[in-house]
C-alpha positions in Angstrom: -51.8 36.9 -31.1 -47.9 37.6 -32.2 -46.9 38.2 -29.1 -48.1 34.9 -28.0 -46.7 32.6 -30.6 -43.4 34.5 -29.8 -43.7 33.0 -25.9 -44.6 29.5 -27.8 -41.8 29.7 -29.7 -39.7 30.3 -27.2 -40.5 27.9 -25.2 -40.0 25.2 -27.8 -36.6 26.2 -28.0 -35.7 26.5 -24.9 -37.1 22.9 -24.1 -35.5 21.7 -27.6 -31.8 23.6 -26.4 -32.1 22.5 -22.7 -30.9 18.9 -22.7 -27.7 20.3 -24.8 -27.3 23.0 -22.6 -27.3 20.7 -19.3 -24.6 18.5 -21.5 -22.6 21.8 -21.7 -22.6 22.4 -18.2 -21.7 19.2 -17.2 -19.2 18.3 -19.4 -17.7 21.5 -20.7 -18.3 20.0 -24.4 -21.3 19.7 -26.6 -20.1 15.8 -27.3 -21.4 14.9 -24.0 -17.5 13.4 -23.2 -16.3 14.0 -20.1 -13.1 15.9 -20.2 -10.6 14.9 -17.7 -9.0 18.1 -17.1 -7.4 16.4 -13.5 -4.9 14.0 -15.9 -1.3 15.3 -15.7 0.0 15.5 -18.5 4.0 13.9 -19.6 5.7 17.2 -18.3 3.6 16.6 -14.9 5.1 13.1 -14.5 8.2 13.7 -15.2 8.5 16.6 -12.5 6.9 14.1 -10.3 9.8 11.2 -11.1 12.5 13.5 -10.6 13.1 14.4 -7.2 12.8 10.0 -6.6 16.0 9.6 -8.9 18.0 12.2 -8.3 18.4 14.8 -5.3 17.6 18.1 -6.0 20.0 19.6 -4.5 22.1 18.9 -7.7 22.9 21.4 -10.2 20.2 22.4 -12.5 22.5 20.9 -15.5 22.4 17.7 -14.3 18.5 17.9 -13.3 17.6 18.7 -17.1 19.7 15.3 -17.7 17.9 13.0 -15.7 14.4 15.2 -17.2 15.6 14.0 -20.4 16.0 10.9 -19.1 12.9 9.9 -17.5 10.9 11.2 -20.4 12.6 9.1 -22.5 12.2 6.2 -20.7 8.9 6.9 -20.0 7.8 7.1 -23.2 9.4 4.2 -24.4 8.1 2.4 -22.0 4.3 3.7 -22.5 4.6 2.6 -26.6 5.4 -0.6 -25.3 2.8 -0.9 -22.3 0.0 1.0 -24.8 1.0 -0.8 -27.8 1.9 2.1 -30.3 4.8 3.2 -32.4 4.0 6.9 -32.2 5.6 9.1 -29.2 2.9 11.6 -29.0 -0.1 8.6 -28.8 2.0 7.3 -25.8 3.0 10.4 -24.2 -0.9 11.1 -24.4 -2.0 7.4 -23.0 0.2 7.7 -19.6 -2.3 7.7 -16.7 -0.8 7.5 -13.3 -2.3 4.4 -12.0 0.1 2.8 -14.7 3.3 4.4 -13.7 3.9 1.9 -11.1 3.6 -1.2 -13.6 5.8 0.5 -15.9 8.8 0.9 -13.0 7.7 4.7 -11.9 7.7 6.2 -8.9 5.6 9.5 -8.9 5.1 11.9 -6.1 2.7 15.2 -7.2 3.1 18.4 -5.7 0.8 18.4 -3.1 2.6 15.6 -1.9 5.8 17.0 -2.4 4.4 20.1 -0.3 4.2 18.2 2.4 7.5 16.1 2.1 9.5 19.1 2.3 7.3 21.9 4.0 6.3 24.8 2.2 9.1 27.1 2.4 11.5 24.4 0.9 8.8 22.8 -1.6 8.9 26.3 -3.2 12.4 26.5 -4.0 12.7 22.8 -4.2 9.4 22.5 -6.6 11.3 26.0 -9.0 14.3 23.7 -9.5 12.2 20.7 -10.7 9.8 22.9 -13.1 12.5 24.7 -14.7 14.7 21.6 -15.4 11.6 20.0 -16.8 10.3 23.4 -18.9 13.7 23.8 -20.6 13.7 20.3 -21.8 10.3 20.0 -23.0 9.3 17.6 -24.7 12.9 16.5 -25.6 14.0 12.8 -25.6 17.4 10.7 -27.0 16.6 8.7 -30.0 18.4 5.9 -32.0 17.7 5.2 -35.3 14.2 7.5 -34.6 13.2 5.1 -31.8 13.6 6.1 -28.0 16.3 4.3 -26.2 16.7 2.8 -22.8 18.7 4.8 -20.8 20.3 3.4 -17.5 21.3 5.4 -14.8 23.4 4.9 -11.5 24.0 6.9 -8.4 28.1 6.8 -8.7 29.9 4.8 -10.4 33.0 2.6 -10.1 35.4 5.8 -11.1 34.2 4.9 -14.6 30.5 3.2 -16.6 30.2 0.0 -17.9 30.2 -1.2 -21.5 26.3 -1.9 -22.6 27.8 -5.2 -24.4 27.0 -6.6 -21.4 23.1 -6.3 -22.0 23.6 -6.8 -25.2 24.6 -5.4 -28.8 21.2 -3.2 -29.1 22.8 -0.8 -26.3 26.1 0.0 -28.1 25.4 3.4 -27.2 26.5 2.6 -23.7 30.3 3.1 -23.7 32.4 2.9 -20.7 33.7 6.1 -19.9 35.9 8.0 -17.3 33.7 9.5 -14.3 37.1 10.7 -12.1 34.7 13.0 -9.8 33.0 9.8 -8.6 36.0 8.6 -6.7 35.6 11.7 -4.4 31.9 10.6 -3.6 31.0 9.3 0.3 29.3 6.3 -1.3 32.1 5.5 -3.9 33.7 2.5 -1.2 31.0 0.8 1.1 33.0 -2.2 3.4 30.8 -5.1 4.2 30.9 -8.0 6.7 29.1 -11.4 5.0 27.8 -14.5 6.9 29.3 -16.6 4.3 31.6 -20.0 5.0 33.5 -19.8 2.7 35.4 -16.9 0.2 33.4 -16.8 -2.9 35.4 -17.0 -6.3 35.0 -13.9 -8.6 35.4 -16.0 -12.2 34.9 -13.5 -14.4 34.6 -9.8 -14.5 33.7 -6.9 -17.5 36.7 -4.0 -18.4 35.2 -1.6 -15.6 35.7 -4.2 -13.1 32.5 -5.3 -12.3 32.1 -8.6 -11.3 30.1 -10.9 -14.3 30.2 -14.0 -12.6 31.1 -15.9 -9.5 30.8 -18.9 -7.4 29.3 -19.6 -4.3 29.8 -23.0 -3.1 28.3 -25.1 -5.7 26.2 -22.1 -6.6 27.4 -20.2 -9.9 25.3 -16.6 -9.7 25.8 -13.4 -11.9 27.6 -10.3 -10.3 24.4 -8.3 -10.0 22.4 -11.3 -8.5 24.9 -11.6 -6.5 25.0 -7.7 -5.4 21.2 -8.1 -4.9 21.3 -11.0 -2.7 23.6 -9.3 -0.1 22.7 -6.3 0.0 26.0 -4.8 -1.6 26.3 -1.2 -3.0 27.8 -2.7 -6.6 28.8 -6.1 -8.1 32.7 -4.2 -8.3 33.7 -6.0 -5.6 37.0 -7.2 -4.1 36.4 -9.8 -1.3 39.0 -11.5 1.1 38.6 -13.6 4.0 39.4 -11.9 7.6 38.6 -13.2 11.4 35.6 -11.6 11.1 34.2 -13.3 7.9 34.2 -12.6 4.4 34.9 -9.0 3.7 33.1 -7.2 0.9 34.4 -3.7 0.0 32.6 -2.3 -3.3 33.3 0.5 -5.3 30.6 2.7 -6.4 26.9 2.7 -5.7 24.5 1.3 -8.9 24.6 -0.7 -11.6 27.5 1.1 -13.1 25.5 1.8 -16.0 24.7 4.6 -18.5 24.6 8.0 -16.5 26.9 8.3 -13.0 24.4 11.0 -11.3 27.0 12.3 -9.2 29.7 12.6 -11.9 26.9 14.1 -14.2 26.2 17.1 -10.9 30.0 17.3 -10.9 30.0 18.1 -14.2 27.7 20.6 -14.5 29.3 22.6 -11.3 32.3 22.8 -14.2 30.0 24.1 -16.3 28.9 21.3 -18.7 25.3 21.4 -20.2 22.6 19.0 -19.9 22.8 18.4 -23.7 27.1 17.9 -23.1 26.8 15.4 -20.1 24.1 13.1 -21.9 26.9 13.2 -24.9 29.2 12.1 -22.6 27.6 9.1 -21.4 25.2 8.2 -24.1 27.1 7.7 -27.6 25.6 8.0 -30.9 21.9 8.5 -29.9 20.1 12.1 -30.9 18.2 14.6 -29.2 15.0 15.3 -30.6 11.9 16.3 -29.7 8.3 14.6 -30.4 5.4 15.7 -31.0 
């Protein structure tokens, strides 16, 4: 008679436990949530922005820069696209069907893989996860807040002033970038099916062009840039038999962070934490979470 209410009584249980048991097993928690163990996480994306900005051929220095970089953009970009004031909530929100929106371009490994081909992904994909493993979790901060931080492939031989976007990016100085001049991409020559010789009417201290007329037509340097196709909006333009001849200096927006003179840099021997100094002024490295 024991013997068979033991049987019973394990029965019951078994039938009582095996509805939570099945949750288990399917969701790896007793909650019954799924977990979604297949979402990168911030250190993930950023890996996956990096090689899209800047080659990685450059020196690992100058790869931790732009890591701190993207990370900082991306997560002030994430408080504002996820509406919150906390770092870690956004960092945490990121999924990557809204990296695109947000002004991302992500690549993941596998992809990467077979970009490259094995034998270079590897030493390719150890370059990218060390620059972003050494700066983990680290961003640039003003007044507590992540900042904006513009970037360029090579500047004009030296950055713009951030007056230009306003006085909330004071941190934006104009400073020297003398390695850029020795660039391939620092002068770009241009041929433009234009009538007649455009007037530059105003320009910013780094020589980038501000404003200037086309015709009747009154359009801002980098509109104008955009429109043909020019490698910078510091231009010097002059008519010739051919038409009007463009030669521009530099390749970007000439703002925040020259990527060239940053690699540059660190083949002196500057650190990530002494190039972003250089460029970005009065802003703090911290990191959240």
């Amino acid at each position: 008679m024991r013997e068979k209410i033991k049987t019973g009584l394990s029965i019951f249980i078994i039938l009582v436990l095996l509805p939570y048991v099945a949750v288990v097993l399917r969701t790896g928690n007793m909650s019954g949530q799924t977990e979604n163990t297949d979402v990168p996480g911030i250190e993930e994306y950023v890996a996956g922005i990096l090689p899209s900005q800047m080659p990685v051929s450059y020196q690992e220095e100058a790869l931790k820069a732009q890591a701190v970089i993207i990370r900082t953009n991306l997560i002030k970009k994430s408080m504002e696209f996820y509406g919150t004031e906390d770092p870690g909530e956004a960092a945490k929100a990121i999924r990557k069907a809204d990296l695109k929106t947000m002004g991302f371009s992500y690549t993941s490994m596998e992809e990467l893989e077979e970009l490259w081909g094995y034998e270079q992904w590897e030493l390719n994909q150890a370059k990218l996860l060390e620059a972003v493993e050494e700066t983990k979790g680290q961003i640039l901060v003003w007044n507590g807040r992540p900042v904006e931080l513009p970037y360029h492939a090579v500047s004009a031989g030296r950055t713009r002033n951030g007056q230009v976007l306003g006085e909330e990016y004071s941190y934006l100085e104009s400073v020297e970038c003398p390695f850029d001049t020795e660039s391939v991409d620092y002068l770009n020559i241009q041929i433009l099916s234009l009538e007649t010789l455009p007037e530059i009417t105003e320009r910013d201290e780094a020589g980038y062009v501000l404003e200037i007329r086309v015709g009747d037509e009154v359009l801002a340097g980098e509109e104008f840039r955009s429109r043909y196709s020019l490698n910078s909006s510091c231009l010097a333009l002059d008519q010739t038999e051919e038409g009007i001849r463009a030669v521009a200096k530099g390749l970007g927006h000439g703002l925040g962070m020259s990527m060239y003179e940053a690699n540059r840099q660190a083949e002196t021997g500057r650190t990530y934490l002494e190039i972003l100094a250089y460029f970005y002024k009065n802003v703090e490295c911290i990191s959240f979470g």
